[in-house]
N, C-alpha and C positions, 0 to 999 in steps of 0.2 A: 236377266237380260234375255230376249228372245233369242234363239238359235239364227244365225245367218243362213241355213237353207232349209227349209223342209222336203223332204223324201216320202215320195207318196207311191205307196203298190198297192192297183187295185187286183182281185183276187176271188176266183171261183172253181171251187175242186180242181184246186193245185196244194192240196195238201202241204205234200212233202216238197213239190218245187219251190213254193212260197220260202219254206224257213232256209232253200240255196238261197232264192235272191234274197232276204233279210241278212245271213250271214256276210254275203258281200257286200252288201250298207255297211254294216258295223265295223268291217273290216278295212275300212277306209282309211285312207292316208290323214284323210282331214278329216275332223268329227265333231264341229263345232253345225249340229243339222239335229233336227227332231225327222224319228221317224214315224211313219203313218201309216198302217197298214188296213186298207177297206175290204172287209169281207161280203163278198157282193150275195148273200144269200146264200152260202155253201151249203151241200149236204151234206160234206165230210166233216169231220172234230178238226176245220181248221184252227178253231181258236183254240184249242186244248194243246193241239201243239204248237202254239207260239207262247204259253204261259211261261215258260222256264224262260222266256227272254227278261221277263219283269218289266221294269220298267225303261228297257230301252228301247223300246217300241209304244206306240198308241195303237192298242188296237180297237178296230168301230167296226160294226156290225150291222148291215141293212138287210130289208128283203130283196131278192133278186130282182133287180132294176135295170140291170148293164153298166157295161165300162166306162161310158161315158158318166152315170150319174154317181158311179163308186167313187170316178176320180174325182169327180164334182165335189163330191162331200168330203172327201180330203181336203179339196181347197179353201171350203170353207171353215177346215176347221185347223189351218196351214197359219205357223204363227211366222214364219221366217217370212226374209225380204227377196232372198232366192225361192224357187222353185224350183225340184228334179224329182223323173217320175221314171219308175222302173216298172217293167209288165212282169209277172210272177213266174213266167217262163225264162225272161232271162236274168243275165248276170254281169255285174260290173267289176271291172280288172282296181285295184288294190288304188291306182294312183287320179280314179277318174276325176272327184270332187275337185282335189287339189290341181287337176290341169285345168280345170274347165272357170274354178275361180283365180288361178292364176293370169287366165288367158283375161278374163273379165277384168284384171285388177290392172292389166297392161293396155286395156282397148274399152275404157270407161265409156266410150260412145253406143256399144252393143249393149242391148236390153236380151240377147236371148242368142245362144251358142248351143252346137251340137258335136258329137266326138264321130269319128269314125268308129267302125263295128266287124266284129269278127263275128260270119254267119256259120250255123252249124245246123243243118238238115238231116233229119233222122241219123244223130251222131256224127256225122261226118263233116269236117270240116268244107265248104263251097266257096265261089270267088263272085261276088255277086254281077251280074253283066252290067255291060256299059250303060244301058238307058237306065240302070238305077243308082250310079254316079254321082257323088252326092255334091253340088258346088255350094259358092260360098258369098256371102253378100244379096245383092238382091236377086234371088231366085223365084222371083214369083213365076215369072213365062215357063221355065222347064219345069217348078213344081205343078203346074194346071193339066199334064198329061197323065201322072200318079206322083203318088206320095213320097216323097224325095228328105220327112223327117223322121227319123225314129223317134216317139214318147221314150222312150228307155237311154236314148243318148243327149237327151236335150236338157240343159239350164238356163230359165229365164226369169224375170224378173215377175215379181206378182202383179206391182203395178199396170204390168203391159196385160195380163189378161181380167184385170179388171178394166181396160180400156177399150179391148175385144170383144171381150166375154167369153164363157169358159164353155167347155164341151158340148156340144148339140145331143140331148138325150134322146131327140127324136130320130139322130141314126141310128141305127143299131149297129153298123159298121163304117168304115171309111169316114168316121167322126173325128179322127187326127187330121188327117186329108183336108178339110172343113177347115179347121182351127188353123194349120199352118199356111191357109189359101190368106185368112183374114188376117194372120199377123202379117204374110208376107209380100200383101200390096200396100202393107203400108211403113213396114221394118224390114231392114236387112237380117237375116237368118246366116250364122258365122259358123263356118266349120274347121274345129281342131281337129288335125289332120291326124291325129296318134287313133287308133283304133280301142278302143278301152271301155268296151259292151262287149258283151258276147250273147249272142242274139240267136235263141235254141227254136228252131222250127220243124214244120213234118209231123207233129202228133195231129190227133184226129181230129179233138176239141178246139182247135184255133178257126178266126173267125173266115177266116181265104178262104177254108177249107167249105166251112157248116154253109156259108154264102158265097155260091159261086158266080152271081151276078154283080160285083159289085159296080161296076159302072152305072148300074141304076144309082146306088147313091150318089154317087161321084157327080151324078148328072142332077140331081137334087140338090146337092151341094152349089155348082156351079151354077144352077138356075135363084139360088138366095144371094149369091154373089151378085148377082148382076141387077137381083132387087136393091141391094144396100144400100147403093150413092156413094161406095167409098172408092168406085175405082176410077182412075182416068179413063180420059178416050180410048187411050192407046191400050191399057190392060183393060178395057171393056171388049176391045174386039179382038184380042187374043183371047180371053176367056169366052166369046161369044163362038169366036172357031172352034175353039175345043167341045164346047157343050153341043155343037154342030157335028162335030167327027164323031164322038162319042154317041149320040143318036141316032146317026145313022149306023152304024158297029151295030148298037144294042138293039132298034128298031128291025133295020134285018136280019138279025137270029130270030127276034121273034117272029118275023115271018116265016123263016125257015122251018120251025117247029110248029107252026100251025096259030100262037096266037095273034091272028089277024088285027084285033082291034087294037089290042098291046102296039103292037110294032106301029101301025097306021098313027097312033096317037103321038109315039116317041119321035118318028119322022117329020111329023107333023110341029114337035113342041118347040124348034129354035125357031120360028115366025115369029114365038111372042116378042121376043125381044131383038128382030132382025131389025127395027124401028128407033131405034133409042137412039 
């Protein structure tokens, strides 16, 4: 029988973090789930140190591609009817699985649920602010200003992103952003309220960091959104505001700092779609 959830971490020189978040899969209340682990190109012996796991784990091996196409190739090779995906930096409290298919088995309408999260920056425990707040059913309108779902705290169903489609390889960042835009104009996104991730931030390597502009993608993101066809009027011209506020933010830095044509073009780009 297939496993009811596959557990998917993708993974690049997090060595020694990887085999935390592995041990907190295994360490699961529930353990009826195959787990996945994608090595996105490592230079480290991450696979040498997942060996002693044996066979409780799948481990796969790519050249370095990015996150999105690591977790891609987990899902492709994802035999569960559930899906849950953990980042290698963090880590899942002992009862998550069992809350989250519990919460699923009481509210059989939901294709896709997320937990609350205990944030920890450079060690230390932080209270996350209010605009990152996470609500619960249909959040499309508050998710269109930033990214309102954790990958590491969410379980959903395979069928829904086989209806979506899976991760955008062509972001290099803010490709969760992307995916929860498209499930969530057209699915409600459920939040159990227990907090049960622990979500480790502040090192160098993480992508906030490496790319400090992301609202360029954010803005790419929302510019395919509004090619789709999949949103109403009404979520057409809330996601048309935002892709408008956001250009004009990211358009004038760029003038600030001198690139002229940069900024003039992003100012320029919600015309295309002020029409529709």
């Amino acid at each position: 029988m297939p496993p009811l959830i596959s557990v998917i971490i993708p993974t690049f020189n997090r060595a020694a973090w990887v085999r935390e978040a592995v041990d907190s899969v295994l360490a699961q209340t529930f353990q009826d789930f195959e787990l996945i682990v994608v090595d996105d190109g490592s230079t480290e012996p991450t696979g040498a140190g997942l060996i002693p796991y044996g066979d409780r784990l799948r481990y796969i091996r790519q050249t370095r591609q990015g996150v999105s196409a690591a977790r891609n190739r987990g899902l492709e090779r994802a035999a569960g009817e559930w899906l849950a995906f953990l980042d290698s930096d963090d880590l899942w409290l002992p009862q998550k699985l069992e809350t989250q298919v519990d919460f699923l088995n009481r509210n059989p309408q939901a294709e896709i649920c997320q937990t609350e999260e205990i944030w920890i920056r450079n060690g230390r425990r932080v209270n996350p602010r209010e605009k990152h707040r996470k609500p619960s059913g249909d959040i499309f309108a508050p998710s269109l200003a930033l990214c309102l779902v954790s990958p590491s705290a969410v379980m959903l169903k395979k069928s829904l992103l086989q209806e979506v489609g899976f991760f955008d390889t062509e972001l290099p960042a803010c490709e969760d952003y992307d995916l929860w835009l498209r499930i969530s104009c057209r699915k409600p996104i459920f939040l159990v309220e227990q907090p049960l991730v622990v979500k480790r931030g502040g090192h160098p390597d993480q992508l906030s960091r490496c790319l400090p502009s992301l609202d360029r993608y954010r803005i790419q993101s929302l510019g395919k959104l509004l090619d789709s066809g999949l949103l109403s009027p009404h979520q057409y011209g809330l996601a048309w505001q935002e892709l408008n506020r956001k250009c004009r933010i990211y358009g004038h830095g760029c003038l600030k700092r001198g690139k002229v044509e940069e900024g003039q073009a992003y100012l320029s780009l919600p015309a295309r779609w002020n029409n529709h």
